[in-house]
C-alpha positions in Angstrom: 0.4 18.9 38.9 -3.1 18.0 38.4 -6.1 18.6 35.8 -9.8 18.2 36.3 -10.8 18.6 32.7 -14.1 19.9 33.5 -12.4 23.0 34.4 -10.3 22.9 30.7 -11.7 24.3 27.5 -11.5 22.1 24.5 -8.4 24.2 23.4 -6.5 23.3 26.5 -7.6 19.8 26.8 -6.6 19.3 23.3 -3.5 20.9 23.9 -2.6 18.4 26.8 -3.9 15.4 25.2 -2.0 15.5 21.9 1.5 16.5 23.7 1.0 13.8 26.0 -0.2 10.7 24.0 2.9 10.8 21.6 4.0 9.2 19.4 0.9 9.0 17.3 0.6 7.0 13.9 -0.6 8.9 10.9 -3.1 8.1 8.6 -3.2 9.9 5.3 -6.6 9.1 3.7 -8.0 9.4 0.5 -11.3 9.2 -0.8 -13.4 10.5 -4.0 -16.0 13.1 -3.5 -19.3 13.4 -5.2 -17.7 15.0 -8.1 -14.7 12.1 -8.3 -12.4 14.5 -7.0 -9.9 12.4 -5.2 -9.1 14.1 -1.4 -6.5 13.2 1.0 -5.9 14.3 3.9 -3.9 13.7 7.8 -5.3 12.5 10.5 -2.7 11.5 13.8 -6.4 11.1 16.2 -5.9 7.3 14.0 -5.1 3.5 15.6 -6.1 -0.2 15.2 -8.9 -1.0 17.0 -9.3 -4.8 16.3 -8.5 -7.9 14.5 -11.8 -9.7 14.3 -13.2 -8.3 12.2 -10.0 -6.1 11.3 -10.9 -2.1 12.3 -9.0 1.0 12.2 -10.7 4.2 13.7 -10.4 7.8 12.8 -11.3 11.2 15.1 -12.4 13.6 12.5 -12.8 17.3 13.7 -15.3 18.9 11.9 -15.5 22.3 10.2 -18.8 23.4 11.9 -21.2 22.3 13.9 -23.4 20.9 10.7 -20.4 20.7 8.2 -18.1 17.8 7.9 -14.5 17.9 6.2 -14.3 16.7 3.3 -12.8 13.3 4.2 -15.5 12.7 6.9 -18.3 13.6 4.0 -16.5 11.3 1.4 -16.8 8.3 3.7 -20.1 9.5 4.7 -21.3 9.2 1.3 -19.3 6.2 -0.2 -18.7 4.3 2.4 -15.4 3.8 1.7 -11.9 5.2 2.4 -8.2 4.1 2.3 -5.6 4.6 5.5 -2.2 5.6 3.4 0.6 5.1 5.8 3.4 7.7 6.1 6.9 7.3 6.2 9.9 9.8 6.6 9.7 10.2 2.6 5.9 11.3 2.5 6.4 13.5 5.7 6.2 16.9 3.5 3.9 15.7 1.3 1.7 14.8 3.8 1.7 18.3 5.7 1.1 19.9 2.4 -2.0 17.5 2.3 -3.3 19.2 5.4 -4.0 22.7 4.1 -7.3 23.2 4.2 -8.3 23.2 0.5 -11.2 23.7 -0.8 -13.6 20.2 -1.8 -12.6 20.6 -5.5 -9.3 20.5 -5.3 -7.3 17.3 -5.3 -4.2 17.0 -2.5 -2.7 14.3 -4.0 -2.8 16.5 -7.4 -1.5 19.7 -5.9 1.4 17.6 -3.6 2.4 15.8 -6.7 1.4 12.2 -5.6 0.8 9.6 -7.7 -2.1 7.4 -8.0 -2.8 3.7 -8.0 -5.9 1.4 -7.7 -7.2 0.2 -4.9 -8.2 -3.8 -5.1 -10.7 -3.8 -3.4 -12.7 -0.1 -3.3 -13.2 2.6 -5.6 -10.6 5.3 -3.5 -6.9 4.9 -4.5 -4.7 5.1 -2.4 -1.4 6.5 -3.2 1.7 5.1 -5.2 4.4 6.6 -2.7 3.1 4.9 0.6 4.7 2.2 2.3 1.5 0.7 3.0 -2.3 1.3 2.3 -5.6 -0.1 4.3 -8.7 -0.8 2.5 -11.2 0.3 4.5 -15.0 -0.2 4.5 -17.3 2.2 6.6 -18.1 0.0 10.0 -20.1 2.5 11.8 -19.8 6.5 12.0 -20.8 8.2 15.4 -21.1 12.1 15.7 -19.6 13.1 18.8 -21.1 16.5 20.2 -21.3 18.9 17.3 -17.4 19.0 16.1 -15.9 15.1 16.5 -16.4 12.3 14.6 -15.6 8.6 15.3 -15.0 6.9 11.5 -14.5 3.0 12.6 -13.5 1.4 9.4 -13.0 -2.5 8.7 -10.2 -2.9 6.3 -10.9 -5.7 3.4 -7.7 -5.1 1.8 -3.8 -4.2 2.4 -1.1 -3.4 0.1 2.6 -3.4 1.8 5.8 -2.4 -0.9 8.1 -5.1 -2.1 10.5 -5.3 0.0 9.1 -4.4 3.3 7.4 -7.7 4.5 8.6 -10.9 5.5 5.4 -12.5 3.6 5.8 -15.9 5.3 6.6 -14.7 8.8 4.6 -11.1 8.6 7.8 -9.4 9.9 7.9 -5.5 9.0 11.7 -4.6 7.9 11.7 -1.3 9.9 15.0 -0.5 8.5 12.9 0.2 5.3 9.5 1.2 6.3 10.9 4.0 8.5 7.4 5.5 9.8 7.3 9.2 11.2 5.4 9.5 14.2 3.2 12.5 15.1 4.0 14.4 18.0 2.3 17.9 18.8 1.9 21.7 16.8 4.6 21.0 14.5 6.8 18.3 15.6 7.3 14.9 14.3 9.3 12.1 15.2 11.2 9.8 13.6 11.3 6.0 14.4 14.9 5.1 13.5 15.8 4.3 17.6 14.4 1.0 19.0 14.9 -1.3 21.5 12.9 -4.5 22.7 11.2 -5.8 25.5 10.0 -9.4 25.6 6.7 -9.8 27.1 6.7 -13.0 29.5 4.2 -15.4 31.1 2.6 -15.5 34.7 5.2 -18.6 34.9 8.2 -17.1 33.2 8.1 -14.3 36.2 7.6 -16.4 39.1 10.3 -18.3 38.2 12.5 -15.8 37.8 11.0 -14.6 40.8 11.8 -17.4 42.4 15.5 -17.8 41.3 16.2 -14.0 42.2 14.8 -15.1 46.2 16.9 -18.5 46.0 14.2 -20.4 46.7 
């Protein structure tokens, strides 16, 4: 079946989008708010965008037309933020970071997470995440009255003992064990993997050319 998403309302071309781009990565960020409060909250519209200079970038919905969540204000603001990475024991903590609390109340607080300093910014980021992104605010772009685009450069990462080859950069997945987002209420796991070596232009005509016994 086809779609022309001119004739989709954002409901139904949000619907199809997030249950077909799956598995998404989720980013649980934290920030401070002009009163110090110290938010957190999910965001699976979250990826890499770069490696020079080092960007992540974040699709924040906002509350209204003129109101931004309070994550999207925090950075707004400060100009700072930090991606919190979530594994399979942060899952629930994470989804009870995405109630929609009011700006004075701290998610990390109510979900019982622990705080610890960031290096580099003022945010923390959290004690119980596998890994945290220090980001700084690259540019923010307000997308028709209810999207934002936060591109952030991150200046700083902290990855648990035990997790990273420090010499090679190799991720032990065995540990990290990320959850991926899926769509409404499903999640995914990432305990099932398999590998596929990418080859060169000359790797695959030489294979090409064994397979045709030339």
């Amino acid at each position: 079946m086809d779609f022309a998403f001119a004739e989709l309302d954002a409901t139904q071309r949000y619907k199809l989008l997030t249950a077909l781009v799956v598995p998404r990565p989720i980013a649980l960020v934290t920030t401070i708010g002009a009163e110090g409060v110290v938010n957190a909250a999910p965001y699976s519209f979250f990826n890499t965008f770069g490696q020079d200079p080092p960007l992540v970038v974040l699709g924040i919905e906002r509350r209204e037309r003129t109101v931004s969540k309070d994550t999207g204000r925090n950075i707004d603001a400060t100009g700072e933020f930090v991606v919190n990475l979530v594994d399979e024991d942060l899952a629930a903590a994470m989804n009870l970071c995405a109630v929609d609390f009011p700006p004075e109340v701290s998610e990390p607080e109510i979900a019982g997470l622990a705080l610890a300093a960031s290096r580099f910014l003022r945010p923390p980021r959290l004690a119980a995440a596998p890994a945290a992104l220090e980001c700084r605010l690259f540019t923010l772009m307000r997308i028709g009255g209810s999207r934002e685009l936060v591109i952030g450069e991150v200046v700083g990462a902290h990855v648990r003992d035990g997790l990273l080859d420090r010499e090679r950069l190799r991720i032990d997945y065995e540990r990290y064990r990320p959850v991926g987002r899926l769509c409404g209420d499903l999640y995914c796991f990432t305990r099932e993997r398999f590998a596929l070596r990418r080859r060169s232009y000359a790797e695959w005509r030489a294979e090409e050319a064994a397979g045709s016994g030339a």
